[in-house]
C-alpha positions in Angstrom: 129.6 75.2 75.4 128.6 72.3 76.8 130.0 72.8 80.1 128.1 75.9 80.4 125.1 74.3 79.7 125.3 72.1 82.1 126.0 74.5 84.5 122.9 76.7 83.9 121.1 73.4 84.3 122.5 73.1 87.6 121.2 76.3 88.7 118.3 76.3 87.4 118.1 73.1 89.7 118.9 75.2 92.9 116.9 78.0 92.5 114.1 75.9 92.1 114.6 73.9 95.2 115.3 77.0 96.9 112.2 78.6 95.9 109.8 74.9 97.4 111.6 75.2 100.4 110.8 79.0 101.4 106.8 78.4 100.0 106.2 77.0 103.3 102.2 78.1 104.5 101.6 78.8 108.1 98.0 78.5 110.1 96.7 80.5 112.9 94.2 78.8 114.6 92.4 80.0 117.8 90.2 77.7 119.7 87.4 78.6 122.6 88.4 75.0 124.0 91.5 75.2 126.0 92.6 71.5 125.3 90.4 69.4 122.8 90.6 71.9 119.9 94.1 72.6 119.7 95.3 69.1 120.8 93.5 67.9 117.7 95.0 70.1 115.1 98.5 69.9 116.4 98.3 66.7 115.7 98.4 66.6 111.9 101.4 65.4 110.9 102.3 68.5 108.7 105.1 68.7 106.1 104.8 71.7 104.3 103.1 74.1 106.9 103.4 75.3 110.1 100.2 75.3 112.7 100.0 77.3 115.7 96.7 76.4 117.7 96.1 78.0 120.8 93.0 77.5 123.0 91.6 80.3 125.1 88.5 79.2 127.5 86.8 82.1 125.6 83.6 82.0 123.5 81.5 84.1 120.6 82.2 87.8 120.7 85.1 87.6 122.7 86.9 85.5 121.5 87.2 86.8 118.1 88.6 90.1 119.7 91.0 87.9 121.5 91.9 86.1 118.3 92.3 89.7 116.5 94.3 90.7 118.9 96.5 87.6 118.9 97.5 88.1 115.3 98.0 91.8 115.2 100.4 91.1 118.3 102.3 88.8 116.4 102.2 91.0 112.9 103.9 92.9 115.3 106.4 91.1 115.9 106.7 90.0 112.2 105.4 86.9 112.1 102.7 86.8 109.6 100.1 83.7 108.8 98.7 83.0 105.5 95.5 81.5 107.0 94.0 82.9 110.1 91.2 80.3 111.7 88.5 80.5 114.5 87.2 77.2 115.8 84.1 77.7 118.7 80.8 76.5 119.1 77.3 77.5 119.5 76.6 75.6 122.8 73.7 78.0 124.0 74.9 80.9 123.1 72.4 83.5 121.5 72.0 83.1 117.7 72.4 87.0 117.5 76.0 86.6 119.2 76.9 83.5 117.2 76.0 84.5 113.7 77.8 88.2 114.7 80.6 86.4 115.8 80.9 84.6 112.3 80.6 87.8 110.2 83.0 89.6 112.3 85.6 86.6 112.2 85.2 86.8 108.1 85.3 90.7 107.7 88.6 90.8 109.5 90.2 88.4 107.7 89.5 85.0 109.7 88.1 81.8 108.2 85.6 80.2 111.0 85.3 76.4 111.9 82.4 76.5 113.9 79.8 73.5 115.0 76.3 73.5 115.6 75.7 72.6 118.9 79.6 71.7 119.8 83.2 70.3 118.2 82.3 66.9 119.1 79.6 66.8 116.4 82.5 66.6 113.7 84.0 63.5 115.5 80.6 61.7 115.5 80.4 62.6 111.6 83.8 60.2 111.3 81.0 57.5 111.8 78.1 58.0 110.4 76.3 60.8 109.0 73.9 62.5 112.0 71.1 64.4 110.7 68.9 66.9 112.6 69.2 68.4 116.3 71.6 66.5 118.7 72.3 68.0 121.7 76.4 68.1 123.1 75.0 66.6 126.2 74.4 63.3 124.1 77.9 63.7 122.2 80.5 62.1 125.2 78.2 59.2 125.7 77.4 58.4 122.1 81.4 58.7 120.9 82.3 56.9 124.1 80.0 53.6 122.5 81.7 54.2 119.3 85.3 54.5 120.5 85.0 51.5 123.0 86.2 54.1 125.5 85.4 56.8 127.6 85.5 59.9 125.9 87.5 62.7 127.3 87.8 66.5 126.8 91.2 66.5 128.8 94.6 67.8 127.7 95.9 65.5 125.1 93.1 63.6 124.3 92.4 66.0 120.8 95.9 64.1 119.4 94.5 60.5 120.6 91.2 61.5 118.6 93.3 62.6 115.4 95.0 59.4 115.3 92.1 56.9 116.5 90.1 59.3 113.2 92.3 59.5 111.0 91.4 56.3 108.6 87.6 57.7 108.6 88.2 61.3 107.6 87.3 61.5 104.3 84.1 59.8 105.4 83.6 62.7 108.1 84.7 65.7 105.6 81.8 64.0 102.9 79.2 63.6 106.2 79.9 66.9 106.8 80.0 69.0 103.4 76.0 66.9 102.6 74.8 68.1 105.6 75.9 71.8 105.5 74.4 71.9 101.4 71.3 70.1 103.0 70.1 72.9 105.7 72.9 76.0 104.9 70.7 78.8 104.4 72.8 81.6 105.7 71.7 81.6 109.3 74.3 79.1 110.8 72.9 79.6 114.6 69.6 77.5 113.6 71.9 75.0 111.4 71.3 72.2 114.3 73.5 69.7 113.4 76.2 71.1 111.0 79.7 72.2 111.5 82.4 73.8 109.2 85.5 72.0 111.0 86.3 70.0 107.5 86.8 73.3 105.7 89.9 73.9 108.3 91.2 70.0 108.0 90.9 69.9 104.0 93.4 73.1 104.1 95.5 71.5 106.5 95.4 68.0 104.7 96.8 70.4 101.3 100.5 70.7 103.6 100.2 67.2 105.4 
């Protein structure tokens, strides 16, 4: 009797463990920067989930239909991501494209990390909380002072950013969620500054 019960104890164990191991979330994420973008969120040091972020030198409208494409390709090919993500900017873009570009994103099943004017404005929100229109010209020069080094949008220069950020994150993520409840009013193209990019990293910090 008792040996019985200790084996259905020790099965009970298994299957358990078995059952943590396959719960394993994977993240889609596709980027209008080729390098910065996906450099960044590659970087998180995940444990429980699996990110691919790609970057594709596309922008708004296009690049939405690109990421579409992307994951029905690879539904094709079974593999299957519980969160889909688009990370792009407004730049200059027309609000008309940039707001569409949103509510497309959302009605086919992406979440959107987006920044009013450009990604860089979540970075600067690691230090302090910027308020009002800033415009991207002024972000390399103002992150440069900060970082006590020139600021680069080359190829790995996202990763050195994750881990020169890291510490101040949940500073950035509160910077960021006051400013969007500040001047959110459902017309995200005239939102100058605000971003979504700490909706994308709280998910990812869930599987870190």
């Amino acid at each position: 009797m008792g040996r019985q019960s200790k084996k259905d104890h020790r099965t009970g164990n298994l299957t358990r463990k078995q059952g943590t191991r396959n719960v394993k979330q994977s993240f889609l994420i596709v980027c209008e920067g080729m390098n910065t973008e996906p450099d960044y969120f590659k970087a998180f040091r995940m444990t429980t989930a699996t990110i691919k972020a790609i970057g594709q030198g596309m922008n708004t409208i296009s690049l939405v239909k690109k990421a579409i494409n992307i994951r029905d390709t690879e539904q094709k090919k079974k593999h299957y991501y519980d969160q889909c993500w688009i990370v792009f900017d407004k730049d200059d873009f027309p609000a008309k494209d940039f707001n569409l570009a949103i509510t497309s994103a959302q009605k086919n099943g992406f979440r959107v990390a987006y920044s009013n004017q450009a990604f860089e404005y979540w970075f600067l929100l690691h230090f302090k909380l910027y308020r009002g229109k800033l415009h991207r010209q002024k972000y390399a020069d103002i992150l440069s002072k900060l970082l006590e080094t020139p600021y680069s949008k080359g190829e790995g220069f996202g990763a050195v950013m994750y881990n020169r950020l890291y510490h101040l994150q949940p500073q950035a993520i509160k910077n960021a969620t006051l400013v969007l409840n500040e001047i959110s009013n459902g017309n995200p193209a005239m939102e100058e500054s605000s971003t979504t990019v700490h909706l994308l990293v709280e998910e990812l910090n869930k599987y870190v």
